[in-house]
Backbone as JSON, one array per atom type, in Angstrom:
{
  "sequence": "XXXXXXXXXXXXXXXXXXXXXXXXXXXXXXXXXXXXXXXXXXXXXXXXXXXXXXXXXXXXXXXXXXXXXXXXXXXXXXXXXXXXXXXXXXXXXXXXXXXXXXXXXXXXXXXXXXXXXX",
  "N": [[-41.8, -3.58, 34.0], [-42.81, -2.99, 31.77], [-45.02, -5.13, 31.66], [-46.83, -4.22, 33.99], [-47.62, -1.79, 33.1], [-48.89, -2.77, 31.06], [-50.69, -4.34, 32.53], [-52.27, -2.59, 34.02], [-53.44, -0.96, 31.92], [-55.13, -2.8, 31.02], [-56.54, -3.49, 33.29], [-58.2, -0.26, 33.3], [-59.05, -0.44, 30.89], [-61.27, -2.75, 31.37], [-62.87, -2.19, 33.34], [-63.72, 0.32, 32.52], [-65.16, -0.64, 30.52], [-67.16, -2.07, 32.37], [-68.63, -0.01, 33.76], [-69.73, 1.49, 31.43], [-71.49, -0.77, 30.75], [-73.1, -1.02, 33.01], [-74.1, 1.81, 32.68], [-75.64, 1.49, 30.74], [-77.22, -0.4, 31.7], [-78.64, 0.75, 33.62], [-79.9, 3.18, 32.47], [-82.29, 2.24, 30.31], [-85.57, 2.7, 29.73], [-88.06, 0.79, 30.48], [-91.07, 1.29, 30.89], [-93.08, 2.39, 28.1], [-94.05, 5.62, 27.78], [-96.91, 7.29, 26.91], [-97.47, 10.08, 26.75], [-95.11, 11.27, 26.71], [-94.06, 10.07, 23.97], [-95.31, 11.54, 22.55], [-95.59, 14.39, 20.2], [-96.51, 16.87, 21.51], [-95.73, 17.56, 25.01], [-97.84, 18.49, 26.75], [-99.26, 17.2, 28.09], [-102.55, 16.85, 27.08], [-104.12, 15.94, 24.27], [-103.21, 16.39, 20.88], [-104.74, 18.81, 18.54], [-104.48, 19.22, 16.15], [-102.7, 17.19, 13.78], [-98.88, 17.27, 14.35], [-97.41, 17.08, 12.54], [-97.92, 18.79, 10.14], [-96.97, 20.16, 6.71], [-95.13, 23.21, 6.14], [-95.44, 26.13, 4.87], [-93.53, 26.69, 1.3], [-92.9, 29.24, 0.71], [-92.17, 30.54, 3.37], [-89.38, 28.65, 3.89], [-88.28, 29.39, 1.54], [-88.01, 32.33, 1.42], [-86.81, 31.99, 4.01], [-83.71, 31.27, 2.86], [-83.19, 32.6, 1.06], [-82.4, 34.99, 3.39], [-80.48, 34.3, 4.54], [-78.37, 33.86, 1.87], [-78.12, 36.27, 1.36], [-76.79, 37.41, 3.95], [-74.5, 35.81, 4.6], [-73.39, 36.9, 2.33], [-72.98, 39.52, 3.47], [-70.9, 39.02, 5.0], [-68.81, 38.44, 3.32], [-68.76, 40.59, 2.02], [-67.4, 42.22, 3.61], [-64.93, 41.77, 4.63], [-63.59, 42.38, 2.31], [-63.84, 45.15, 2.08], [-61.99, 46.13, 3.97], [-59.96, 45.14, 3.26], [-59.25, 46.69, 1.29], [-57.1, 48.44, 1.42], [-54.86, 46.64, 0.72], [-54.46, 45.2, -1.57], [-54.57, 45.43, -5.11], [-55.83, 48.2, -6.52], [-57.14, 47.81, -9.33], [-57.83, 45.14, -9.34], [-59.12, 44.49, -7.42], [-61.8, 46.21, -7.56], [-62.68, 44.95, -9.69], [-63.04, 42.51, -8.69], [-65.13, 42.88, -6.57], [-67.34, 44.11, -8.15], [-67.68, 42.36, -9.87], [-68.56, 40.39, -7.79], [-71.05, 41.43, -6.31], [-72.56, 42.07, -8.55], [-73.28, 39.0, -9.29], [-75.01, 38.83, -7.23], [-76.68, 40.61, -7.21], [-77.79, 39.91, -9.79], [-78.62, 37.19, -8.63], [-80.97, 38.04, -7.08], [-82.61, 39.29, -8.78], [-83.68, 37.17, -9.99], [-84.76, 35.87, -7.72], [-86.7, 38.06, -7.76], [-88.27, 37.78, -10.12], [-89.01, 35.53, -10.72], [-91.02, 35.61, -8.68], [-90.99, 35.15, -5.76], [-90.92, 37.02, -3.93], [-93.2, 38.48, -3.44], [-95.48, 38.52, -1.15], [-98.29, 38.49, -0.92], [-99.87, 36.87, -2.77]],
  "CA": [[-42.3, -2.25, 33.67], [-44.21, -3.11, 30.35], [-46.16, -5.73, 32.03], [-47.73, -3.56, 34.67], [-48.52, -1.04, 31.49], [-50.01, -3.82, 29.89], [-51.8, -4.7, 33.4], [-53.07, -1.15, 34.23], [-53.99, -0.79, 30.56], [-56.52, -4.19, 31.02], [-57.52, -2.66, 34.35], [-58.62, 0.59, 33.02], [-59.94, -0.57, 29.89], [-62.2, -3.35, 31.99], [-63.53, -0.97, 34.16], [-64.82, 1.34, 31.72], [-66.2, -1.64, 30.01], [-67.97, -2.28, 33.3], [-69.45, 1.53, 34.16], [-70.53, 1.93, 30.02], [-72.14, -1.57, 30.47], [-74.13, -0.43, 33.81], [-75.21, 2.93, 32.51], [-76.31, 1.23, 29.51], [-78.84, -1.22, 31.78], [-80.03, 1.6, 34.4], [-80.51, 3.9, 31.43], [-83.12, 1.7, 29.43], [-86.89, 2.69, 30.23], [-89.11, -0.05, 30.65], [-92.16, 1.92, 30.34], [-93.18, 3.47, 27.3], [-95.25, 6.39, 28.38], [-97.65, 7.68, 25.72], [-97.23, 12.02, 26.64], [-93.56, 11.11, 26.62], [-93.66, 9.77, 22.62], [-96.02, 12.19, 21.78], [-94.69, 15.39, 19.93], [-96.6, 17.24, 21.98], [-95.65, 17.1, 26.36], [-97.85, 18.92, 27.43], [-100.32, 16.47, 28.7], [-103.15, 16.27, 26.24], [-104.18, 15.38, 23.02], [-103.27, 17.74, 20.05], [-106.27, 19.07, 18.06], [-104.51, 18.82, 15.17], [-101.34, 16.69, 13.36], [-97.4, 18.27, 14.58], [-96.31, 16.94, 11.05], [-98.47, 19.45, 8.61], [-95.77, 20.55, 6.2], [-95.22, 24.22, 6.52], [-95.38, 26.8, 3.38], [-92.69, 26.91, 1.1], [-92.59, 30.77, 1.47], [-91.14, 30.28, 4.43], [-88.8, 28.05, 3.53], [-87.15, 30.16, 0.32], [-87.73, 33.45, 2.39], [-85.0, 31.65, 4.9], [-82.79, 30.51, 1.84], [-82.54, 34.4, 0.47], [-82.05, 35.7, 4.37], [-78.5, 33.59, 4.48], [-77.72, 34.07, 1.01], [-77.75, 38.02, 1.44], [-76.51, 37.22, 5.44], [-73.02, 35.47, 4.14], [-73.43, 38.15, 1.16], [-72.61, 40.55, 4.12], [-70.25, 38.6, 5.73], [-68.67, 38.19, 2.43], [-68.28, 42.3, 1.68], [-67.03, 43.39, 4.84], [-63.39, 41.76, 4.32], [-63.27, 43.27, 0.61], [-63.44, 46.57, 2.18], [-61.34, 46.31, 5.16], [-58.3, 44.85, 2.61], [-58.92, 47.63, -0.19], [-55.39, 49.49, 1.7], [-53.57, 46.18, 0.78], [-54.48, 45.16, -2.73], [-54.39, 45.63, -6.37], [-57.38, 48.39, -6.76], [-58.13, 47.09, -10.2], [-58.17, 43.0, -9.05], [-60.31, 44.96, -6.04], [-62.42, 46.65, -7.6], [-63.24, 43.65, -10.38], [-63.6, 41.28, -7.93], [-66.33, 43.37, -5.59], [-68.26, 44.25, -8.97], [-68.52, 40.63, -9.92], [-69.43, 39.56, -6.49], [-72.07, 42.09, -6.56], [-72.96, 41.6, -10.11], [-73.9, 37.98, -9.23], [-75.66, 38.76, -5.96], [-78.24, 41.63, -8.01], [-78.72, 39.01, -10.49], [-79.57, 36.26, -7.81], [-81.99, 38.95, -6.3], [-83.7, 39.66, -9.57], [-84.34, 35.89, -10.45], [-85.99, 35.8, -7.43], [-88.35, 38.77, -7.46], [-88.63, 37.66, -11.28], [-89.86, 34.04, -10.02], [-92.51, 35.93, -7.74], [-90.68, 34.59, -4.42], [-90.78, 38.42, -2.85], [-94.66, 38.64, -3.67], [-96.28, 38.15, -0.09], [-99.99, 39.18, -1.33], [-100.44, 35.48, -3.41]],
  "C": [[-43.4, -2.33, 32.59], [-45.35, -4.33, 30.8], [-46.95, -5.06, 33.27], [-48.1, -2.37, 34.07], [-49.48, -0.98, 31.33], [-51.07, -4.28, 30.98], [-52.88, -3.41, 33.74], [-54.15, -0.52, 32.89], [-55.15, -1.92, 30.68], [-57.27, -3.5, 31.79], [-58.55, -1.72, 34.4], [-60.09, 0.25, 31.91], [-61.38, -1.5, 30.57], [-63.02, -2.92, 32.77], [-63.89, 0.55, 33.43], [-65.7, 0.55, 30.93], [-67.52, -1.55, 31.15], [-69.23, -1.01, 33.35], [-69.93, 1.56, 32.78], [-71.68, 0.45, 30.3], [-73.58, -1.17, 31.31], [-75.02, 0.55, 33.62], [-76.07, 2.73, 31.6], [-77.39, 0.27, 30.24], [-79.43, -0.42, 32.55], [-80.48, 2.61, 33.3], [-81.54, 3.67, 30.36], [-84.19, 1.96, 30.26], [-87.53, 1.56, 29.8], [-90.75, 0.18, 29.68], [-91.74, 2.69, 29.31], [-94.35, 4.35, 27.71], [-95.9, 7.55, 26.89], [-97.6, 9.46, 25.73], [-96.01, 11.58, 26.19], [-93.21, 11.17, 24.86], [-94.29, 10.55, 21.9], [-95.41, 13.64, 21.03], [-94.93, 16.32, 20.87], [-96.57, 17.13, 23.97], [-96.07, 17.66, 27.46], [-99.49, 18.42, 28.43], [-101.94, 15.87, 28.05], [-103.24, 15.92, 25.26], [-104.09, 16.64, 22.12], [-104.45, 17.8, 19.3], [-105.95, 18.82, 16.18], [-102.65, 17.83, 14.69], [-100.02, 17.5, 13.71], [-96.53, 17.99, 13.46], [-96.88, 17.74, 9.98], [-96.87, 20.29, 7.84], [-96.44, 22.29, 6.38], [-94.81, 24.91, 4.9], [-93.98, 26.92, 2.89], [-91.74, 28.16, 1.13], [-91.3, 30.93, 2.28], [-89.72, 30.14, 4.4], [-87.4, 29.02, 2.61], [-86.88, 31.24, 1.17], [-86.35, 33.5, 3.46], [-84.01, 31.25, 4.01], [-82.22, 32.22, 1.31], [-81.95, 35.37, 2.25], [-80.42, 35.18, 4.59], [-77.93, 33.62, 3.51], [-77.3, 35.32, 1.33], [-76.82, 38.22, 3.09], [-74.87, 36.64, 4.85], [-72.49, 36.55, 3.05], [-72.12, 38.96, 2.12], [-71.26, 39.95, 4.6], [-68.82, 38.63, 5.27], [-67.58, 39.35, 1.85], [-67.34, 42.2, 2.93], [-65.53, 42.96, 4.84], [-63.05, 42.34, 3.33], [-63.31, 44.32, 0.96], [-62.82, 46.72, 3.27], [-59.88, 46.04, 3.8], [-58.25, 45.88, 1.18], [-57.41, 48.52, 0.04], [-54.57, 48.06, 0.82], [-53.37, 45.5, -0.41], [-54.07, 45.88, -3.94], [-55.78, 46.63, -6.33], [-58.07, 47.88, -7.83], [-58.77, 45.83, -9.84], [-59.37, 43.34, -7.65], [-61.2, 45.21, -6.45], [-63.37, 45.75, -8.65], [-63.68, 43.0, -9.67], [-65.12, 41.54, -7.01], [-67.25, 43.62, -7.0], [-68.64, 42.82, -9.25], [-69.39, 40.23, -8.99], [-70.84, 40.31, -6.51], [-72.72, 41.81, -7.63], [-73.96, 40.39, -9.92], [-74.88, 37.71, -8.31], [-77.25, 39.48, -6.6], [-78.7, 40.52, -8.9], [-79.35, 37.96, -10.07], [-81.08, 36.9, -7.74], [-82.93, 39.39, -7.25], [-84.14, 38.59, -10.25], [-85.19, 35.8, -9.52], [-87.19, 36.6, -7.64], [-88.97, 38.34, -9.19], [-89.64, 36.1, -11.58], [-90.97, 34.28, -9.1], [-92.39, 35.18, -6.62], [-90.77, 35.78, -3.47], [-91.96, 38.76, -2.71], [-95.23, 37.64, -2.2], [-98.02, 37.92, -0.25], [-100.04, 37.44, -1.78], [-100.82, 34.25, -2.34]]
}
């Protein structure tokens, strides 16, 4: 009984050896084809670099859209559980959270990250 297990267990395992080994040599390209590595695939040459770094703007702009985005995510249980709490430990806890969210929000516009015009 435990040696035809232990044989079916070789069997199996050897034969997935086999099929991972095969897909691993028809799956290797030969050719390297120059559209293929290029960033761009759509047949010619780009006019300019696909690595220029992109404004930081951007960047922070998406960093304050998920801060205030979990923000929300954040509230909306604190006022669904106000029936099943403490209102003081409720009503502390949503002022803090808030508290710390307005003061995020006024470091940035105070850092001149909300200023589009510059």
């Amino acid at each position: 009984m435990i040696l035809s297990i232990l044989t079916m267990s070789l069997i199996i395992m050897a034969l997935s050896m086999v099929v991972m080994l095969l897909a691993s040599i028809l799956s290797k390209k030969t050719l390297v084809d120059r559209e293929k590595s290029s960033p761009f695939e759509c047949g010619f040459d780009p006019k300019s670099s696909s690595r220029l770094p992109f404004s930081l703007r951007f960047f922070l702009i998406t960093i304050i859209f998920l801060i205030f985005d979990v923000e929300i995510a954040l509230i909306l249980p604190i006022i669904c559980i106000i029936k099943f709490s403490n209102l003081f430990m409720w009503t502390t806890t949503s002022i803090i959270f808030i508290l710390i969210l307005l003061i995020g929000l006024y470091h940035e516009w105070n850092q001149g990250m909300l200023n589009w015009s510059n």
